[in-house]
NUPA-71166 format. One line per 5 residues: number of its first residue (from 1); their letters; for each residue x, z, y of N, C-alpha, C. Coordinates in steps of 0.001 Angstrom, whole numbers, plus 500000, padded with zeros to 6 digits. Atoms other than C-alpha are relative to their C-alpha. Layout:
residues N
NUM = a = X:Z:Y:X:Z:Y:X:Z:Y  ...;
end
This chain:
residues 113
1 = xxxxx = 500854:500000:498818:500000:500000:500000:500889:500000:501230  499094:499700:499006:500998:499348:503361:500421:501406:500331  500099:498503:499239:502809:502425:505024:499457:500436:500789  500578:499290:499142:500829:502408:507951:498473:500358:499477  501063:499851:500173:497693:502073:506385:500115:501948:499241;
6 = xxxxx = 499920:498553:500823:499113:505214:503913:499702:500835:500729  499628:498740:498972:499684:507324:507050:498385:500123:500686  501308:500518:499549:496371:506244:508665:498864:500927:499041  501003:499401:500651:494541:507526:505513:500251:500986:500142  499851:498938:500350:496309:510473:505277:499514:500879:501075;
11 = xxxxx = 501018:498997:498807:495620:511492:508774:498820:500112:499761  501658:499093:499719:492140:511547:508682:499885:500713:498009  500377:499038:500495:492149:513240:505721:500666:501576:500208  499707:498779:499883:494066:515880:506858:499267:500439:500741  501026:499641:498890:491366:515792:509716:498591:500737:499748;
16 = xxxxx = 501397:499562:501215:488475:516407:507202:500544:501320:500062  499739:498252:500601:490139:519243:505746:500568:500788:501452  499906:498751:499153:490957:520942:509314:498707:500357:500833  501101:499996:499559:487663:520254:510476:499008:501370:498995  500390:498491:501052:486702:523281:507474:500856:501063:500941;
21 = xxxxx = 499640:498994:499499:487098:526791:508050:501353:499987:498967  498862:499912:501008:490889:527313:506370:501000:499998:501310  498660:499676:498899:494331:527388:507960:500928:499173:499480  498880:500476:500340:497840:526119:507458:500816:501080:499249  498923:499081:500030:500393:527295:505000:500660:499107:499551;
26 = xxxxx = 498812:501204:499804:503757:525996:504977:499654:498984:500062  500506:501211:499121:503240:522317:505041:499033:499318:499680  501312:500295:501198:499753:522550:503466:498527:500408:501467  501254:499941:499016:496404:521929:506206:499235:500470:498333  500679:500187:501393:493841:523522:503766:498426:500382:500917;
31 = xxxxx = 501366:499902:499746:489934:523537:504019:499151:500367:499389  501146:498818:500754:487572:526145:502600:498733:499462:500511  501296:499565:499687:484056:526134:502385:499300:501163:499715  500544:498145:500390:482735:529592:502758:498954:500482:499394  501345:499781:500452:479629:528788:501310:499842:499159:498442;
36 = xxxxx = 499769:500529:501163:481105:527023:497851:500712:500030:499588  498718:499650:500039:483440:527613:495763:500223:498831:499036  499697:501311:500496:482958:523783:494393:501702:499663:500333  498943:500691:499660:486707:522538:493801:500247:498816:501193  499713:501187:498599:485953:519158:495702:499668:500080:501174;
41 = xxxxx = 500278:499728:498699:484671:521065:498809:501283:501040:500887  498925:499022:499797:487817:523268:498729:501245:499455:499692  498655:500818:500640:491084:521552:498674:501200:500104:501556  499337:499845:498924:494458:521394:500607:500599:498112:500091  499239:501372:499826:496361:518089:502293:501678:500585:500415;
46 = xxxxx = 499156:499720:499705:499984:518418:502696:500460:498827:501282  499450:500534:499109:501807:517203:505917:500548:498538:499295  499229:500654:500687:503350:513631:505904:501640:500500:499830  498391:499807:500161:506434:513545:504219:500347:501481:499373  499653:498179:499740:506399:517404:503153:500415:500108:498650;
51 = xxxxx = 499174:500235:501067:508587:518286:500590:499839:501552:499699  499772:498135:499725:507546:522170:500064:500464:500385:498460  499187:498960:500747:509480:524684:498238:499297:500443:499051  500895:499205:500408:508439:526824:495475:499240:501054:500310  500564:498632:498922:507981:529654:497939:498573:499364:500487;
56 = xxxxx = 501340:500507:499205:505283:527391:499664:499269:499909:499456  500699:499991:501326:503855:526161:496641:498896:501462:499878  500429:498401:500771:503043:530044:495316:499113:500228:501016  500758:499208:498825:501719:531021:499415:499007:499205:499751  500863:500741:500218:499532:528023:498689:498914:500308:498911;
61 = xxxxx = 500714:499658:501359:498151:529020:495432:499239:501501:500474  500422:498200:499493:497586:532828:496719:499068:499781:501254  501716:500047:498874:495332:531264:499968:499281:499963:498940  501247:499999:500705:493201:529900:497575:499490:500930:498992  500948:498846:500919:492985:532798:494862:499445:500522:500777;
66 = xxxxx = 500136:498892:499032:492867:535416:498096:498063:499616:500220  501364:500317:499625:489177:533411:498885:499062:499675:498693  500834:500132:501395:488187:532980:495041:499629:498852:499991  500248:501441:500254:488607:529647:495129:501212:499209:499171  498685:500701:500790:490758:526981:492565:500964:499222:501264;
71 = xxxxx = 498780:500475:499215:493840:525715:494168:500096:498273:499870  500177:501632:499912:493345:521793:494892:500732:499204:500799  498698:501206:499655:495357:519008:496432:498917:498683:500382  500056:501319:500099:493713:515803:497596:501208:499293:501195  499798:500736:498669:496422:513281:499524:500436:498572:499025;
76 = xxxxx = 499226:501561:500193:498418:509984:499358:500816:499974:499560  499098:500288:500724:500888:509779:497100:500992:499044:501077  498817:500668:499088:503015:507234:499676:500508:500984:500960  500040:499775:499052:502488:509116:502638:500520:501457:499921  499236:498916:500363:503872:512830:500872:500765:499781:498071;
81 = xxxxx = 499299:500069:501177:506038:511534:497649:500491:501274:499411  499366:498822:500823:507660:514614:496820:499062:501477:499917  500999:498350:500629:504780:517084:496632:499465:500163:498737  500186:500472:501918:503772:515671:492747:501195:501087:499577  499151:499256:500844:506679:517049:491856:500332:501302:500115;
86 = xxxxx = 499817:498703:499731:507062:520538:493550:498255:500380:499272  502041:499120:500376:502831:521131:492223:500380:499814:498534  499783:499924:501521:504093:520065:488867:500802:501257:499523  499214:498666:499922:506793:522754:489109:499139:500868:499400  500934:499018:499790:504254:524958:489881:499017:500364:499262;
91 = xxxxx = 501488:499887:501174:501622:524413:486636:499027:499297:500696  501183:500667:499631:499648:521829:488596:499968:499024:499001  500359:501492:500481:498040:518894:486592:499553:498596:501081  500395:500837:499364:497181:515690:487790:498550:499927:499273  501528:500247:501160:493125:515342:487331:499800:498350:500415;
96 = xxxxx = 500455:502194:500144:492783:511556:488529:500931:499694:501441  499639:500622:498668:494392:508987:490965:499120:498968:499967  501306:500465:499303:491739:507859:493133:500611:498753:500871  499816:501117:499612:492241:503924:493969:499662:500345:501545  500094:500364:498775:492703:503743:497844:499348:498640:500241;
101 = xxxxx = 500041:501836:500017:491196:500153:498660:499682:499788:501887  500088:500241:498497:491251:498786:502597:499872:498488:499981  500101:501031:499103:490422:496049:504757:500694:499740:500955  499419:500278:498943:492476:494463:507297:499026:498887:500935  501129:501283:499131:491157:492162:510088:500526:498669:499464;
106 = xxxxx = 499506:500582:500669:493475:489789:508341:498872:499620:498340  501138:500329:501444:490628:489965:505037:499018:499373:500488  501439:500743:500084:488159:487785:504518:498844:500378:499436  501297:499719:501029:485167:489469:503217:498826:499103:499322  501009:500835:500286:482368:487325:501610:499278:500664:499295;
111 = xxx = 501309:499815:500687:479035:488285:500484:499343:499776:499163  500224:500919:500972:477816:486877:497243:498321:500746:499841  501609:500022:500099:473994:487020:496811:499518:499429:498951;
end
């Protein structure tokens, strides 16, 4: 995927998740819902580029027990490469990679009826 488009997505999803009640730890925007403790309403985005420690990792894991919620992850794989591998560290799994798909003004869309 392009890089800008990567960065592009990633911002607004880090925008989603600060737009929730939640906070920052180390280089993790995260977004609670105080009124679910649904995984896909509760999840963190990491900064671009963020390469966090195991220390960060763990503070990360401990927001989300501290609120009785599972410890989640949605971002972009381009746009933070090395966080897969510090969450793997850590006893994370991967549960799915979710196809990005975009449009440029450059695409031609067509309609088939």
């Amino acid at each position: 995927m392009n890089t800008t488009m990567s960065a592009l997505i990633a911002d607004h999803m880090r925008a989603a998740a600060s737009r929730r009640p939640g906070d920052r730890t180390g280089p993790f925007i995260v977004g609670i819902d105080s009124h679910s403790d649904d995984p896909m309403r509760n999840f963190a985005v990491p900064d671009s580029g963020a390469c966090p420690a195991p220390a960060e990792v763990e503070a990360l894991i401990a927001f989300f027990r501290e609120r009785q919620r599972i410890p989640r992850l949605e971002y972009v794989e381009d746009d933070a490469p090395d966080v897969e591998r510090a969450l793997l560290a850590a006893g994370f799994a991967v549960e799915r990679r979710t196809p990005v798909m975009i449009s440029t003004p450059d695409t031609c869309l067509t309609r088939s009826m």
